[in-house]
C-alpha positions in Angstrom: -4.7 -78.3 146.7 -4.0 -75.8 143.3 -6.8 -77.1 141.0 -5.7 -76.5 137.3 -7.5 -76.1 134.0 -6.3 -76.7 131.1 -8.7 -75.9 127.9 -6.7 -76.6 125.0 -4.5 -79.2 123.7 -0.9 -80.0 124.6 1.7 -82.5 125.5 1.8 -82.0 129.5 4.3 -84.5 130.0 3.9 -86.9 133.2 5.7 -84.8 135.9 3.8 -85.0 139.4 3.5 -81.5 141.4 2.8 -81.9 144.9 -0.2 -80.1 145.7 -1.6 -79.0 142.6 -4.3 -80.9 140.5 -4.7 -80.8 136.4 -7.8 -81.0 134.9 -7.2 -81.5 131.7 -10.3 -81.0 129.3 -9.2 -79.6 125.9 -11.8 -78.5 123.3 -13.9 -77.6 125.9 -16.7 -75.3 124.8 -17.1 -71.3 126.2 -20.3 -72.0 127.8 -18.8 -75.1 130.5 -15.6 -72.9 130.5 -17.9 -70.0 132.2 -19.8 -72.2 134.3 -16.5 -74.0 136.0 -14.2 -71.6 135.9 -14.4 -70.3 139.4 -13.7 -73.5 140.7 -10.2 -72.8 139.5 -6.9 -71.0 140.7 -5.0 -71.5 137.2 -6.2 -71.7 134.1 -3.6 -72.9 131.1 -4.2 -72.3 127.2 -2.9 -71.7 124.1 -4.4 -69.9 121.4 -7.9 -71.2 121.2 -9.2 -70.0 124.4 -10.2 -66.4 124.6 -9.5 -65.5 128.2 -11.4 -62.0 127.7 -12.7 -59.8 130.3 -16.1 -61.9 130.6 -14.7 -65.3 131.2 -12.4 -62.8 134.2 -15.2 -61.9 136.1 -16.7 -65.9 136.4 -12.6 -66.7 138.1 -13.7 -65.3 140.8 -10.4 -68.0 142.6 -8.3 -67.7 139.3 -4.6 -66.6 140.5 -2.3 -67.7 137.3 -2.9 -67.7 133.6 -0.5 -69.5 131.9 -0.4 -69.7 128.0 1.6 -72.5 126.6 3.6 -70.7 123.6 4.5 -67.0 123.0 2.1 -64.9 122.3 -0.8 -63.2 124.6 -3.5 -62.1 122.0 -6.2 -64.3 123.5 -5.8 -63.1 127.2 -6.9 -59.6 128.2 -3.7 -58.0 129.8 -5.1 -55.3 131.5 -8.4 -57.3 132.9 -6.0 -59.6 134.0 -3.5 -56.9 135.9 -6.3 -55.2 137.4 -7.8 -58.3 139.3 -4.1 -59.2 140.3 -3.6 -62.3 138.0 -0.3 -63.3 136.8 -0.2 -63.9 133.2 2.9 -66.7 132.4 3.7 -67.9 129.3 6.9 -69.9 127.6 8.6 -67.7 125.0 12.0 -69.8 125.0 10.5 -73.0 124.4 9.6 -72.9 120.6 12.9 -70.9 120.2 14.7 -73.7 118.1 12.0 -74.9 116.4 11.3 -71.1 115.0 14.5 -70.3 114.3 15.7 -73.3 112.6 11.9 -72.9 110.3 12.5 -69.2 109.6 16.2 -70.2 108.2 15.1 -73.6 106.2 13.0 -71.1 104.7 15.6 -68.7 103.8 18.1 -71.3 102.5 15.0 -72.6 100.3 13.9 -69.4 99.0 17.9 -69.0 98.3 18.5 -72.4 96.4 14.7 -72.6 94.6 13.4 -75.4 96.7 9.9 -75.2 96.4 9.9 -73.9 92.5 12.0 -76.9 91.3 9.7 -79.1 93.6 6.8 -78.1 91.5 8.3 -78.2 88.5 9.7 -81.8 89.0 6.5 -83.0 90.4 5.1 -81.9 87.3 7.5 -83.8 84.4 10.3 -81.2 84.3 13.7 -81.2 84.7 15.3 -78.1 84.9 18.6 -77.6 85.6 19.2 -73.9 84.8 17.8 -72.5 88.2 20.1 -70.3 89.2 20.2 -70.0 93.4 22.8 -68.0 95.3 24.6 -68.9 98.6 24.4 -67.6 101.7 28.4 -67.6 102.5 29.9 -63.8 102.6 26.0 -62.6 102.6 24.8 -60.2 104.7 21.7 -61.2 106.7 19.8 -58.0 108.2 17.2 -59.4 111.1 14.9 -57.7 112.5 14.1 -57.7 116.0 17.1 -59.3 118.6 15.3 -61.2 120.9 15.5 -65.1 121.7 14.5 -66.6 118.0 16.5 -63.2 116.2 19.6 -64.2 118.3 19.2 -67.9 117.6 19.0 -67.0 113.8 21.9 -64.8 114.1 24.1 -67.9 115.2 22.8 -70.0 112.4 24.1 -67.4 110.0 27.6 -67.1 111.5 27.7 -71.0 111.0 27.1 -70.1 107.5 29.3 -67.8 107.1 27.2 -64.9 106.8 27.9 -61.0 108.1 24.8 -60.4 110.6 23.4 -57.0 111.2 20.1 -56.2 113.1 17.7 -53.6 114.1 16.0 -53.8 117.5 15.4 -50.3 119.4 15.4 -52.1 122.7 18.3 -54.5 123.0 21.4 -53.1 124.3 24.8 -53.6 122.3 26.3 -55.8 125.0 23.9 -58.6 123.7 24.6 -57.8 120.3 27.8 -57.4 120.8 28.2 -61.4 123.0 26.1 -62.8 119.2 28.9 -61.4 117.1 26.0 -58.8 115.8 26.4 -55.0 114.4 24.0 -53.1 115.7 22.5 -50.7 114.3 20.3 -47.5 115.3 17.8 -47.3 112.1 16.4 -49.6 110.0 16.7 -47.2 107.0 20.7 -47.5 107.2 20.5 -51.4 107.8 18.2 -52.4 104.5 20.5 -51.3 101.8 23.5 -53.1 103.0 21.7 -57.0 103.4 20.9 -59.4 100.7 18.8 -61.0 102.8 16.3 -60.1 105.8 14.3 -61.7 108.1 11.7 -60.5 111.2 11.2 -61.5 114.7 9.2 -59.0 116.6 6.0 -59.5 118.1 3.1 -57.7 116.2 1.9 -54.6 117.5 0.6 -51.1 116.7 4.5 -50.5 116.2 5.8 -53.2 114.1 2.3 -53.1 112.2 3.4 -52.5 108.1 7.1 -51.8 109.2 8.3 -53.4 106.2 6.6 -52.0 103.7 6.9 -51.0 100.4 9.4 -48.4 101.0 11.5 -50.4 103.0 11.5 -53.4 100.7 12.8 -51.1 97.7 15.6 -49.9 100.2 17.1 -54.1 100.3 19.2 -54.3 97.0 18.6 -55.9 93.7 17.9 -59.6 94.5 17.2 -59.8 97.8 15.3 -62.4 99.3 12.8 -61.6 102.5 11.7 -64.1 105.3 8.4 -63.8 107.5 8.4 -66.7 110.4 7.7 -64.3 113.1 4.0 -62.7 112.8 1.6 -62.2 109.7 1.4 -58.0 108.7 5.0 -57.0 110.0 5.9 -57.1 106.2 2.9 -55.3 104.0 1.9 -58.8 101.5 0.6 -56.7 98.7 4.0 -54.4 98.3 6.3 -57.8 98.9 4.0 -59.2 96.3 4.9 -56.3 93.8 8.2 -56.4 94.3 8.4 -60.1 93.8 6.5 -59.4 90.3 9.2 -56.9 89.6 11.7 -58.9 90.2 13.3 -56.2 92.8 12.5 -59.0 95.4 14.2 -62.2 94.1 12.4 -64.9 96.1 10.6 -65.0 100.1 9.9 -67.5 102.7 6.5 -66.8 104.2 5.1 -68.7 107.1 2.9 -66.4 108.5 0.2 -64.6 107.0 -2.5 -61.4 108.3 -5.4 -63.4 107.9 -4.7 -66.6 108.4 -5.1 -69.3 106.2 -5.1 -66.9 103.2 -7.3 -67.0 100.2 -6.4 -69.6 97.6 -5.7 -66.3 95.3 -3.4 -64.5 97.6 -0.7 -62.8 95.6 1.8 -64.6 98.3 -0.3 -67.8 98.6 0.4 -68.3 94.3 3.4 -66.9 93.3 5.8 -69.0 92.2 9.1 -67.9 93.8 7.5 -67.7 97.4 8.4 -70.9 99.6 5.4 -71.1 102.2 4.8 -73.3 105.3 1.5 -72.9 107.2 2.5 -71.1 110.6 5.0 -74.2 111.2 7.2 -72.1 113.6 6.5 -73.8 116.9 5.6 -77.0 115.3 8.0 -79.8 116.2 7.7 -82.7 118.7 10.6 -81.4 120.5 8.7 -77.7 121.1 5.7 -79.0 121.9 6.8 -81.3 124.2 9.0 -78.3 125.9 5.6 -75.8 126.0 3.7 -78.6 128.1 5.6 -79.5 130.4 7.3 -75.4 130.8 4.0 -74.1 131.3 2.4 -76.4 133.8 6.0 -75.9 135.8 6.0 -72.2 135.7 2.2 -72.2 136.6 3.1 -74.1 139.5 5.6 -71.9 140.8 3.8 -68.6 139.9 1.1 -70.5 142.0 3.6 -71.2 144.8 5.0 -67.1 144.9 7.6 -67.3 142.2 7.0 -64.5 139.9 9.9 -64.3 137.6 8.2 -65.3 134.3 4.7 -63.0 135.0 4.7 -60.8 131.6 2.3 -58.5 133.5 4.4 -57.8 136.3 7.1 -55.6 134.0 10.0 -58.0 135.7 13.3 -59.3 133.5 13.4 -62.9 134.7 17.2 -62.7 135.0 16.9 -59.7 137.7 14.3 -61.1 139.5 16.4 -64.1 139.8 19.2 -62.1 140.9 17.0 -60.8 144.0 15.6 -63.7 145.0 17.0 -63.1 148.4 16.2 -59.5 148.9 12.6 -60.0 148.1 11.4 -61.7 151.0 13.1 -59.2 152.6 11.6 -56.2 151.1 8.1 -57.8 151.6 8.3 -58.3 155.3 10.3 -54.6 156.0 7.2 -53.6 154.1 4.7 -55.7 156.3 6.6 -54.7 159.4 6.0 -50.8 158.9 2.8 -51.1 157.6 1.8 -52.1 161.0 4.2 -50.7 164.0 3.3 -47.2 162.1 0.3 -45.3 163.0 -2.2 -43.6 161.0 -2.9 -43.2 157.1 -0.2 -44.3 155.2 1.0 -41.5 152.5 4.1 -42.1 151.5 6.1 -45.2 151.1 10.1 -44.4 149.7 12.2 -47.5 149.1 16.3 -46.4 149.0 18.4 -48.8 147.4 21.7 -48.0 149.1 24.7 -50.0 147.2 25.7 -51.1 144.2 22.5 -53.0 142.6 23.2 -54.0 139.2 20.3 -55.4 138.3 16.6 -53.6 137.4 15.3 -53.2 141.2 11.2 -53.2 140.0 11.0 -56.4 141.7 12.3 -55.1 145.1 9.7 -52.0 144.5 6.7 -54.6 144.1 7.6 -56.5 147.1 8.0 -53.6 149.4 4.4 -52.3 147.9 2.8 -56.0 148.4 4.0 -55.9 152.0 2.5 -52.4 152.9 -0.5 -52.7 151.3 -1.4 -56.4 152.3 -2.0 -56.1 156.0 -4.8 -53.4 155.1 -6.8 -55.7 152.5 -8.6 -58.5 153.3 -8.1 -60.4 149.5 -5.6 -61.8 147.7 -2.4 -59.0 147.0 0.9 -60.1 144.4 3.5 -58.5 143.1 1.5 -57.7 139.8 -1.4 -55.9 141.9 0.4 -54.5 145.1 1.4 -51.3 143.2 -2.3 -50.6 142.3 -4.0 -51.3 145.2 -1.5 -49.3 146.6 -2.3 -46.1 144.4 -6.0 -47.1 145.0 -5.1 -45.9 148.6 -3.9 -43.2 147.7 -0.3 -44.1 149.1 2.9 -42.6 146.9 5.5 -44.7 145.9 8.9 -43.3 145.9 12.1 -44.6 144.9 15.7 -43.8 145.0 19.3 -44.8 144.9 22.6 -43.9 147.1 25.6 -45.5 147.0 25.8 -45.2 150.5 25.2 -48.2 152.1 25.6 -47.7 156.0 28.8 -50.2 155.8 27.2 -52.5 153.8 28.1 -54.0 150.2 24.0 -53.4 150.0 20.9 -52.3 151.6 17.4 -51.3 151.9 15.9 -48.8 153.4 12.1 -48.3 153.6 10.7 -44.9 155.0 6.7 -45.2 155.9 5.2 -41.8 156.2 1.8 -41.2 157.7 -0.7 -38.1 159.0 0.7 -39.0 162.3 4.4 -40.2 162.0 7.4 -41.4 160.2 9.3 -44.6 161.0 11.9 -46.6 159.1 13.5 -49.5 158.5 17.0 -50.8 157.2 17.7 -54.8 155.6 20.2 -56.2 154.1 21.0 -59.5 152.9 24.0 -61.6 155.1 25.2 -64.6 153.6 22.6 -65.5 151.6 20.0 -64.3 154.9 17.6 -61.6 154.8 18.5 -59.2 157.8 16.7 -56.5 159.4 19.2 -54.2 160.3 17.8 -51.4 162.0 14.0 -50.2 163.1 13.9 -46.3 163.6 17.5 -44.9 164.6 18.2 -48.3 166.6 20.5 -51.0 165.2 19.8 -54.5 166.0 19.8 -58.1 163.8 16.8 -59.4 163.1 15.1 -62.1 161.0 12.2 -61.0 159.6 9.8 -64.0 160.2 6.9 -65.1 162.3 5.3 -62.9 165.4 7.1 -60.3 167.0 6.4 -57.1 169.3 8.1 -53.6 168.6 8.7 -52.1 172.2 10.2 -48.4 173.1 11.4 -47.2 175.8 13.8 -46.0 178.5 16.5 -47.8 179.0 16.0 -49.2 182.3 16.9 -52.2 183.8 14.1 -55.0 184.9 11.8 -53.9 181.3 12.4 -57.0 179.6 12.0 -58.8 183.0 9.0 -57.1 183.1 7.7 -57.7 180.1 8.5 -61.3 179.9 6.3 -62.0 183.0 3.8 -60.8 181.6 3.8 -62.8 178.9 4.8 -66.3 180.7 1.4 -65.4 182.5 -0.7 -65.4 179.2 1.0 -68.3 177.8 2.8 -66.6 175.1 6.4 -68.1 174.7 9.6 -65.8 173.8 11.3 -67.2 170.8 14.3 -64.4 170.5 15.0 -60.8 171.7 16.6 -58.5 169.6 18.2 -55.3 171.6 18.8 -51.6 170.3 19.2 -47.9 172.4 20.9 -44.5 171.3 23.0 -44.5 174.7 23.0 -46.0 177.8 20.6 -45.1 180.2 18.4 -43.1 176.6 15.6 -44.4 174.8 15.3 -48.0 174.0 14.2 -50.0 171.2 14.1 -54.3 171.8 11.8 -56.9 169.7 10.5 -59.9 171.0 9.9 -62.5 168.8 6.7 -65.3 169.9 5.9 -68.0 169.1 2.3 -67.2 169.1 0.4 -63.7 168.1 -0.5 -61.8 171.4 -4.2 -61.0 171.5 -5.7 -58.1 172.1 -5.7 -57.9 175.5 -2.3 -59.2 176.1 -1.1 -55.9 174.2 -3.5 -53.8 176.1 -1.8 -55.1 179.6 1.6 -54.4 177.6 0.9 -50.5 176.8 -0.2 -50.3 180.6 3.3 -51.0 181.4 5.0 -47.5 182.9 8.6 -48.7 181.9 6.8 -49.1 178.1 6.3 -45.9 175.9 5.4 -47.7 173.2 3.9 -51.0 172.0 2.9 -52.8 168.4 2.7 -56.2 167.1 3.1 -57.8 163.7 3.1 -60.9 161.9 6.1 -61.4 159.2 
């Protein structure tokens, strides 16, 4: 049983999941946090709960973080990595919700909302405000990603032209949203009349808007912040609102948050403001809850898709979701039929693989390294505590393929030895292929022994008695040689792990040269 806890507040919705208990305690103070914490294998929060490198070293059981929302600033990324715990969180969720905020506040600031709201509430009726619309515009956004792209769409509805800037989306994506692309944000700001932000906040994105920038946008323009307070420098947009340079801004976010009743934002009269709104609707909430708690659930169960620290693009890890079982237990079968210090592991993608293979190198690292640790190794810390060892990771591609649409090759290389193995997947099957030079088919799961040697007849008779005499049941044999009457290579799967002494009677064997069990 996964026991769960869950320090802050949020809907969590009333789905059961078999096998894992919540504990749900929000406002729960530091001090109880420390003291209960390693009781725990997932801990869920959102922003209130600082998940630092001290509360780390009390979760002494904790597997998953999973923080219900976007952003990570409360959880310690690396302290988190380096003790092999998957950081999750929900970026998609509050997707909607943020992008239709950041555009209400661009059609208010557009049309006067909030200045004729004040003025009305206040005895006056003035019908002389002067708005502009948004059809024929062109909206310049900042950053491409989920809520960008959402906001892009809204626009088209509109009628608008949409340009963006974002460094690290390709143009296929830009291209699907109906989106120009361009390469510098210099060229983009003269042509919009208005311009919103969605990127994360970061030593990069820190002030990117600043004062320069905002005198780039023409005449008139009118700026949008829903994404994170200090992307757009306050005091400059402030300036040029005074000016008049900037025409009107919808703020939502600010640096310090809540700002001082005399912020030059927080006052001026042709700002339209909501207090970090973005994620706030039932719907979004409702969607953070119940995602989180399902994605810690399956990053509990092996499913690391969505684990921001593991470097993985959910789509390509999808995409592999057959060859990584595979790669695991190639990995896990080398690391113990080869002998001596392990010094090199090389992964060869042979094929066509159209998605990002990072995944496949993880899984290959978490199987080589695993056998050799006695704690708890995932695709976020297999590459690490490999490295620890002192083992070097090597990949590469070929588009040779051995007669497959797409393979795997894994090469273990030791101080004594070298030995290899080939997968691939068959009909939706992982498939070990070949072991050393000798082809065979095997599926890579449970107990099996790795036996060479001269191809003789009356060695798996042999072997088999020997066995039947200990109690230990074949479950499948699995036949490869270079030539009849050569060497040999066969593997025997069990249904139960020989023992020690069971192997010791097997390398006694004069028809054997060789002997080695593992467990897939």
């Amino acid at each position: 049983m996964w026991r769960v806890l869950v320090t802050d507040q949020m809907q969590l919705g009333d789905e059961q999941y078999e096998g894992m208990e919540l504990d749900y305690r929000p406002g729960m103070e530091r001090a109880e946090i420390l003291e209960q914490i390693g009781k725990y294998d997932a801990l869920i929060t959102r922003s209130r709960t600082q998940v630092d490198a001290e509360l780390l070293t009390h979760a002494d059981k904790l597997r998953v973080i999973g923080r219900g929302g976007v952003g990570v600033d409360n959880i310690d990324l690396e302290e988190a990595s380096r003790r092999g715990i998957l950081v999750i969180n929900v970026p998609e969720a509050n997707t909607r919700s943020a992008a239709e905020l950041a555009f209400a506040l661009m059609l208010a600031a557009a049309r006067m909302v909030a200045v004729s709201d004040r003025e009305i509430r206040q005895g006056v009726w003035n019908r002389k405000r002067l708005g502009v619309e948004l059809l024929d515009k062109r909206l310049g956004i900042v950053g491409l990603g989920r809520i960008g792209g959402q906001v892009s769409q809204f626009a088209r509805a509109f009628g608008m032209e949409v340009l963006a800037y974002d460094p690290y989306i390709n143009a296929n994506r830009a291209e699907k949203l109906g989106v120009k692309l361009v390469d510098r944000l210099e060229a983009m700001l003269p042509e919009v009349q208005f311009l919103t932000v969605h990127t994360p906040l970061n030593d990069e994105t820190r002030g990117m808007i600043g004062r320069r920038e905002l005198y780039l946008l023409p005449h008139g323009a009118i700026v949008v912040n829903a994404a994170r307070g200090g992307i757009i420098e306050e005091e400059a947009l402030a300036d040029l609102l005074d000016e008049g340079h900037i025409a009107a801004a919808g703020i939502d976010v600010f640096a310090s948050e809540p700002p001082a009743p005399d912020h030059p934002l927080a006052v001026h009269e042709r700002v339209v403001h909501t207090a970090h709104l973005g994620a706030n609707t039932a719907e979004a909430q409702m969607r953070v809850g119940r995602g989180i708690v399902s994605r810690v659930y399956e990053a509990l169960a092996g499913n690391y898709a969505y684990a921001i620290n593991a470097g993985f693009d959910p789509e390509s890890f999808r995409a592999l979701k057959d060859w990584l079982p595979l790669a695991e237990a190639m990995g896990r079968l080398l690391a113990q039929i080869t002998r001596g210090r392990v010094q090199k592991l090389e992964v060869s993608l042979l094929g066509e693989f159209e998605s990002d293979t990072e995944p496949l190198l993880a899984a290959a690292a978490k199987g080589v390294v695993e056998p050799a640790l006695d704690e708890l190794v995932n695709y976020v810390s297999a590459r690490p505590r490999l490295q620890e060892r002192g083992v070097r990771l090597v990949s590469r591609k070929d588009p040779d393929a051995h007669g497959y649409a797409q393979a795997l090759e894994l090469r273990i290389q030791t101080d004594e030895e070298e030995r290899r193995v080939l997968g691939t997947v068959l009909a939706g099957r992982p498939r070990i292929v070949a072991i050393d030079e000798y082809a065979l088919e095997l599926v890579p799961e449970g107990h099996v022994l790795v036996c060479v040697n001269r191809d003789r007849p009356g060695v798996v008779g042999e072997v088999g008695t020997l066995l039947g005499s200990a109690g230990v049941n074949i479950a499948g044999l699995q036949l490869g040689r270079d030539a009849p009457g050569g060497r040999a290579l066969f593997v025997l799967a069990v249904d139960q792990p020989p023992g020690d002494e069971i192997i010791a009677k097997l390398r006694g064997l004069e028809l054997l040269e060789r002997v080695d069990a593992a467990a897939l």
